[in-house]
Backbone as a chain_set.jsonl record, in Angstrom:
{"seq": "XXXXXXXXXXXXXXXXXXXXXXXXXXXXXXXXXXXXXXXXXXXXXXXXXXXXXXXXXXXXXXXXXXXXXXXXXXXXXXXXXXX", "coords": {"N": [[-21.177, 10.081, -25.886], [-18.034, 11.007, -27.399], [-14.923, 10.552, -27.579], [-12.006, 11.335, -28.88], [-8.686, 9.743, -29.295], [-5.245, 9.421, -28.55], [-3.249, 6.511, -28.292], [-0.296, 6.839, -26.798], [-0.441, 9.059, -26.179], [0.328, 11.782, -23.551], [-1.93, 13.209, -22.5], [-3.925, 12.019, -22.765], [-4.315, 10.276, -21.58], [-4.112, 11.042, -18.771], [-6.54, 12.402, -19.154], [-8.109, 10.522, -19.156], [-8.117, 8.682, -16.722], [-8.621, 11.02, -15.209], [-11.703, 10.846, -15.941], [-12.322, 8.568, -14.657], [-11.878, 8.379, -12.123], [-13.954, 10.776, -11.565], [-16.056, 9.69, -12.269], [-15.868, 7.332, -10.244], [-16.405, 9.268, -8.054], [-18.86, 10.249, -8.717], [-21.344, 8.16, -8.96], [-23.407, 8.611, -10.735], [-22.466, 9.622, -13.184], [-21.459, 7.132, -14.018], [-23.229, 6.518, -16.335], [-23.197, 7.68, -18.281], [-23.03, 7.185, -22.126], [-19.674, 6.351, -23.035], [-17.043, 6.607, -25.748], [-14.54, 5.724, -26.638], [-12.168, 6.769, -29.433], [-9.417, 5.821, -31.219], [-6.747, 7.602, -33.368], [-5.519, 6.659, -34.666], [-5.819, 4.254, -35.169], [-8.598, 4.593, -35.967], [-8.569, 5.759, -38.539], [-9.848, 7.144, -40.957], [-12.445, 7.992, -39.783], [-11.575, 9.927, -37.496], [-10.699, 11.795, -39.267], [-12.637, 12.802, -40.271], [-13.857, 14.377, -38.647], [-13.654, 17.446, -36.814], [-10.709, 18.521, -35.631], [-7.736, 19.365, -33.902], [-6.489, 18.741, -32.064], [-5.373, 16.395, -29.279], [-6.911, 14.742, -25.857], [-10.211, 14.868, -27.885], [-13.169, 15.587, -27.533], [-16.533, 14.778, -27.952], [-19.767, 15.628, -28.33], [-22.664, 13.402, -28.105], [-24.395, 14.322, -30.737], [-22.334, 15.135, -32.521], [-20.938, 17.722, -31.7], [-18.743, 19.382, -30.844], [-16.945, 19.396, -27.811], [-14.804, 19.602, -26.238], [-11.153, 20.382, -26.958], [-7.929, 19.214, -26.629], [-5.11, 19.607, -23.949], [-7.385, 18.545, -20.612], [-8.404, 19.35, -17.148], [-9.482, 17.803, -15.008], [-11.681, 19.203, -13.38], [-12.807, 20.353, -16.407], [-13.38, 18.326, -17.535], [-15.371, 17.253, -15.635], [-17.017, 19.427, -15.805], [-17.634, 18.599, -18.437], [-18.933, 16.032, -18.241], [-21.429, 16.459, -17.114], [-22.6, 18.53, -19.003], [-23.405, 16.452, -20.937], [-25.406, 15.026, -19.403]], "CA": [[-20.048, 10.968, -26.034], [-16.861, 10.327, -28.106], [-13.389, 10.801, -27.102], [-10.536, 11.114, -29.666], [-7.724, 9.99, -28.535], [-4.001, 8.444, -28.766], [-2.521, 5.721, -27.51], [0.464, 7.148, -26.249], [-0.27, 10.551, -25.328], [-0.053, 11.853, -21.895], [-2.755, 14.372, -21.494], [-5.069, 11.413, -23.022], [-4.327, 9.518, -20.341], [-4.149, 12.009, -17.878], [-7.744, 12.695, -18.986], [-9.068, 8.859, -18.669], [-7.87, 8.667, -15.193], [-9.533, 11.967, -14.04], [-12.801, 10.572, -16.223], [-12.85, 7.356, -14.207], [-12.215, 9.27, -10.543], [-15.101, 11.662, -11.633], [-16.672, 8.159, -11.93], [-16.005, 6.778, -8.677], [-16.853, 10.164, -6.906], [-20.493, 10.484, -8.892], [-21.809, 7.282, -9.909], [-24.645, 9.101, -11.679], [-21.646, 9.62, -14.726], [-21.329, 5.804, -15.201], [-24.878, 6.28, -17.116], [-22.822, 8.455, -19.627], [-22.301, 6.339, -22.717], [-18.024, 7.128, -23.607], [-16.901, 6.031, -26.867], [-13.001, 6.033, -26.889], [-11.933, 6.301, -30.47], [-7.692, 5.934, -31.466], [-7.623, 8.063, -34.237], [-4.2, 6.522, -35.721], [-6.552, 2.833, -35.91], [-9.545, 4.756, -37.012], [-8.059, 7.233, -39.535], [-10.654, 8.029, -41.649], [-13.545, 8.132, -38.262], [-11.071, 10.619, -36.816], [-10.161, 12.607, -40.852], [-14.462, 13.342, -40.937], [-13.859, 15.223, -37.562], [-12.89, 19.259, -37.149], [-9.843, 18.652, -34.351], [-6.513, 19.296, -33.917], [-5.667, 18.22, -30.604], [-6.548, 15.412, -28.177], [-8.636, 14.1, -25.853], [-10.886, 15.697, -28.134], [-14.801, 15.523, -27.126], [-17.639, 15.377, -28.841], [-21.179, 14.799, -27.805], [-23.708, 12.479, -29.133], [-24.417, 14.915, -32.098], [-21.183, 15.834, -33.061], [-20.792, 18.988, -31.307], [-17.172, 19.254, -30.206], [-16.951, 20.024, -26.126], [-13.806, 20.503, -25.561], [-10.091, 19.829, -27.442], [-6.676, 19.192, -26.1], [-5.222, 18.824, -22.278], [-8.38, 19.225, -19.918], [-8.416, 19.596, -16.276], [-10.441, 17.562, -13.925], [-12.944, 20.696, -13.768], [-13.314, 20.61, -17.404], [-13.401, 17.238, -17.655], [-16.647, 17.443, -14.808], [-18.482, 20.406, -16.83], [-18.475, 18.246, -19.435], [-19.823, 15.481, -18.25], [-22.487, 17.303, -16.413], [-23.081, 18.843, -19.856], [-23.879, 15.512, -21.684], [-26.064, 13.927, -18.829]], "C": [[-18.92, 10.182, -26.694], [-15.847, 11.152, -28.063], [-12.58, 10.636, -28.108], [-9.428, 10.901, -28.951], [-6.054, 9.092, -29.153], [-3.616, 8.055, -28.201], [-1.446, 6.265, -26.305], [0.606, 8.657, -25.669], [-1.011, 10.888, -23.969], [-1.332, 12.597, -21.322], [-3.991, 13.166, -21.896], [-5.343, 9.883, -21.692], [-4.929, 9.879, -18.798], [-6.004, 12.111, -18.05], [-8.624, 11.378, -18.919], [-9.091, 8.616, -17.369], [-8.758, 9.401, -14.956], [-10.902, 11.416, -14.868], [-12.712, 9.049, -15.026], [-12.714, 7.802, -12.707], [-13.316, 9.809, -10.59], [-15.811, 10.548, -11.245], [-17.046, 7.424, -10.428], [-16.596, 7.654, -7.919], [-18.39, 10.064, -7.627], [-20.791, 9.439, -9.689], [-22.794, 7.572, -10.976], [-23.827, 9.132, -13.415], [-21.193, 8.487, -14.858], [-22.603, 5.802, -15.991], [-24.051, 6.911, -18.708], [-22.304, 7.717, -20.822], [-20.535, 6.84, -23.348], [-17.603, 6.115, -24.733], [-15.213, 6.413, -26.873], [-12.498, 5.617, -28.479], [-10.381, 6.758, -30.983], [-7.743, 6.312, -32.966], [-6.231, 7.591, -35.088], [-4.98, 5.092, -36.222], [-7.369, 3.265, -36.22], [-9.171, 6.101, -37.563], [-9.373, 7.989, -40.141], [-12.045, 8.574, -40.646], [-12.679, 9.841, -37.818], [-10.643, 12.259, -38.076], [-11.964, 13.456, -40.747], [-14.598, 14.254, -39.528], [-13.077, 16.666, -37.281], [-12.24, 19.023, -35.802], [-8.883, 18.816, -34.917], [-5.608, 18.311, -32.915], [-6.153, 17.183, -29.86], [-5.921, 15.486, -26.964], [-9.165, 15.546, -26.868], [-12.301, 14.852, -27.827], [-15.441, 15.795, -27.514], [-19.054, 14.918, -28.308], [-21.817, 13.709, -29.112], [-24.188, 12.967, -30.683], [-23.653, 15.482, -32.849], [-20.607, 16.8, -32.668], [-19.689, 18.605, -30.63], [-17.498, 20.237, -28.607], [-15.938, 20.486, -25.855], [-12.711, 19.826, -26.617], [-9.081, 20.149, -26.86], [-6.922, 18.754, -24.426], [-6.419, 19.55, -21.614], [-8.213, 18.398, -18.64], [-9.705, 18.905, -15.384], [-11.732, 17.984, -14.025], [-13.528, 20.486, -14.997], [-14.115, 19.276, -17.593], [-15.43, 16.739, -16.845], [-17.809, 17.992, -15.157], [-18.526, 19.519, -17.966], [-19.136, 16.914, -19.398], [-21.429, 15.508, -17.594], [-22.858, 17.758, -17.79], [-23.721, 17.323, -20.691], [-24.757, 14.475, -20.657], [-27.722, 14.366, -19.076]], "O": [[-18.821, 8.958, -26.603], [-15.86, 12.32, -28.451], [-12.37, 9.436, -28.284], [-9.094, 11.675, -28.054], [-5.997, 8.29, -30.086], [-3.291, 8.699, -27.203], [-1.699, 6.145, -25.106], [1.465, 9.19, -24.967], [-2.098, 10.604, -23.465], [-1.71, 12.634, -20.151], [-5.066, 13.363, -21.329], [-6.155, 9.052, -21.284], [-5.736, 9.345, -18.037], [-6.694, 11.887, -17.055], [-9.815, 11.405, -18.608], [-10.168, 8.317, -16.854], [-9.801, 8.922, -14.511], [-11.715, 11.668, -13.98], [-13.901, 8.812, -14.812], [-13.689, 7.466, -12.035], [-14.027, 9.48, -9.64], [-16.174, 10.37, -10.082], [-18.078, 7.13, -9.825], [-17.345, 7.209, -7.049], [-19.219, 9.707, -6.79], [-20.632, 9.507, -10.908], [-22.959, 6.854, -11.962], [-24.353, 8.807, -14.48], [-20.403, 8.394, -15.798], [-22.943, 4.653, -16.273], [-24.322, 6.607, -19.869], [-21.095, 7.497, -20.753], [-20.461, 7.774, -24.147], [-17.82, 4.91, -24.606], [-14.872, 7.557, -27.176], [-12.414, 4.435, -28.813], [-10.147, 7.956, -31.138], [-8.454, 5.709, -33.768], [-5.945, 8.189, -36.125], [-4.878, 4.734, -37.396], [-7.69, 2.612, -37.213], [-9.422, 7.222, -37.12], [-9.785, 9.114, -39.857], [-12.564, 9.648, -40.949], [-13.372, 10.855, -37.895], [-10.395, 13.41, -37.717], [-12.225, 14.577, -41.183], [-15.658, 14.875, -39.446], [-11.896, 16.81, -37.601], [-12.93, 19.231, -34.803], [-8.747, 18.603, -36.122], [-4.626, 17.572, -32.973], [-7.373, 17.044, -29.775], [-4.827, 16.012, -26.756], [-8.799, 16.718, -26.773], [-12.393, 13.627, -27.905], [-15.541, 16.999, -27.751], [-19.245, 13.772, -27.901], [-21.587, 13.42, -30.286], [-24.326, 12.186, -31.625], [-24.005, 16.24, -33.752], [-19.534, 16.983, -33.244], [-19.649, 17.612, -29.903], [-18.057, 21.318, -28.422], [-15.827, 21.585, -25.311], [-13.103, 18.814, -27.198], [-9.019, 21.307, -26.445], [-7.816, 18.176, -23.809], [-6.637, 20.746, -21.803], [-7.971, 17.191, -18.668], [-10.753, 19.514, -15.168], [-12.682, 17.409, -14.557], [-14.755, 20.395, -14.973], [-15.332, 19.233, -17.776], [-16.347, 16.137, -17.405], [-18.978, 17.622, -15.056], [-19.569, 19.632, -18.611], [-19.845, 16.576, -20.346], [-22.31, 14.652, -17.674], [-23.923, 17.165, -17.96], [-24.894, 17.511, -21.012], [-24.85, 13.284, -20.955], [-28.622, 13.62, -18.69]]}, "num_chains": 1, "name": "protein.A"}
Protein backbone atom coordinates (compact mmCIF):
# COMPACT_ATOMS: atom_id res chain seq x y z
CA UNK A 1 0.00 0.00 0.00
CA UNK A 2 1.08 3.65 -0.62
CA UNK A 3 0.22 6.61 1.31
CA UNK A 4 0.53 10.17 -0.13
CA UNK A 5 1.19 12.37 2.14
CA UNK A 6 2.61 15.86 3.61
CA UNK A 7 4.81 16.67 5.99
CA UNK A 8 2.98 19.15 7.73
CA UNK A 9 -0.51 18.36 7.38
CA UNK A 10 -2.73 17.51 10.18
CA UNK A 11 -5.16 14.99 8.94
CA UNK A 12 -1.81 13.13 7.61
CA UNK A 13 -0.77 12.83 10.79
CA UNK A 14 -3.86 12.33 12.39
CA UNK A 15 -4.07 9.36 10.00
CA UNK A 16 -0.44 7.77 10.89
CA UNK A 17 -1.27 7.73 14.48
CA UNK A 18 -4.70 5.99 14.05
CA UNK A 19 -2.63 3.55 11.38
CA UNK A 20 -0.11 2.64 14.06
CA UNK A 21 -2.99 2.14 17.05
CA UNK A 22 -4.88 -0.07 14.44
CA UNK A 23 -1.38 -1.67 14.61
CA UNK A 24 -0.99 -2.20 18.15
CA UNK A 25 -4.70 -3.38 18.53
CA UNK A 26 -4.32 -6.13 15.43
CA UNK A 27 -0.92 -7.23 14.96
CA UNK A 28 -2.06 -9.20 11.91
CA UNK A 29 -1.82 -5.33 10.03
CA UNK A 30 1.97 -5.11 10.76
CA UNK A 31 2.17 -7.79 7.71
CA UNK A 32 0.72 -4.89 5.54
CA UNK A 33 3.59 -3.50 3.51
CA UNK A 34 2.93 0.87 3.92
CA UNK A 35 4.86 2.94 1.66
CA UNK A 36 4.72 6.62 2.95
CA UNK A 37 5.43 8.82 0.01
CA UNK A 38 5.90 13.12 0.63
CA UNK A 39 4.64 14.24 -2.43
CA UNK A 40 6.41 17.86 -2.19
CA UNK A 41 10.08 15.48 -2.14
CA UNK A 42 8.65 13.14 -4.66
CA UNK A 43 6.93 15.53 -7.12
CA UNK A 44 6.85 13.84 -10.11
CA UNK A 45 5.91 10.00 -8.06
CA UNK A 46 3.03 12.00 -6.61
CA UNK A 47 2.22 14.32 -10.49
CA UNK A 48 1.70 10.34 -12.21
CA UNK A 49 -1.08 9.91 -9.49
CA UNK A 50 -5.10 10.93 -9.90
CA UNK A 51 -5.41 12.83 -6.19
CA UNK A 52 -6.27 15.87 -4.87
CA UNK A 53 -6.20 15.50 -1.30
CA UNK A 54 -4.15 13.69 1.37
CA UNK A 55 -3.47 10.88 3.12
CA UNK A 56 -4.28 9.61 -0.13
CA UNK A 57 -4.25 5.58 -0.48
CA UNK A 58 -3.53 3.47 -2.94
CA UNK A 59 -3.14 -0.24 -3.03
CA UNK A 60 -0.45 -2.33 -4.43
CA UNK A 61 -1.93 -1.86 -8.01
CA UNK A 62 -2.66 1.56 -8.05
CA UNK A 63 -6.19 1.54 -7.21
CA UNK A 64 -6.88 4.60 -5.08
CA UNK A 65 -8.77 3.50 -1.54
CA UNK A 66 -9.50 6.30 -0.11
CA UNK A 67 -8.46 10.38 -0.38
CA UNK A 68 -8.35 13.12 2.15
CA UNK A 69 -9.12 13.20 6.18
CA UNK A 70 -10.05 9.47 7.14
CA UNK A 71 -11.43 8.25 10.31
CA UNK A 72 -10.06 5.44 12.31
CA UNK A 73 -13.02 3.22 10.75
CA UNK A 74 -11.91 4.07 7.37
CA UNK A 75 -8.60 3.87 8.05
CA UNK A 76 -9.48 -0.12 9.47
CA UNK A 77 -11.69 -1.00 6.22
CA UNK A 78 -8.89 -0.26 4.47
CA UNK A 79 -6.52 -2.09 5.84
CA UNK A 80 -8.68 -5.10 6.11
CA UNK A 81 -9.18 -4.42 2.38
CA UNK A 82 -5.44 -4.77 1.38
CA UNK A 83 -4.64 -7.87 3.66
Amino acid sequence: MTVFILENCPFCRRARAWMDELIKENPAFAEIEIEFVDEKIERERAEAMDYYYVPCFFDSEGKKLHEGAASKKIIERIFKKVM
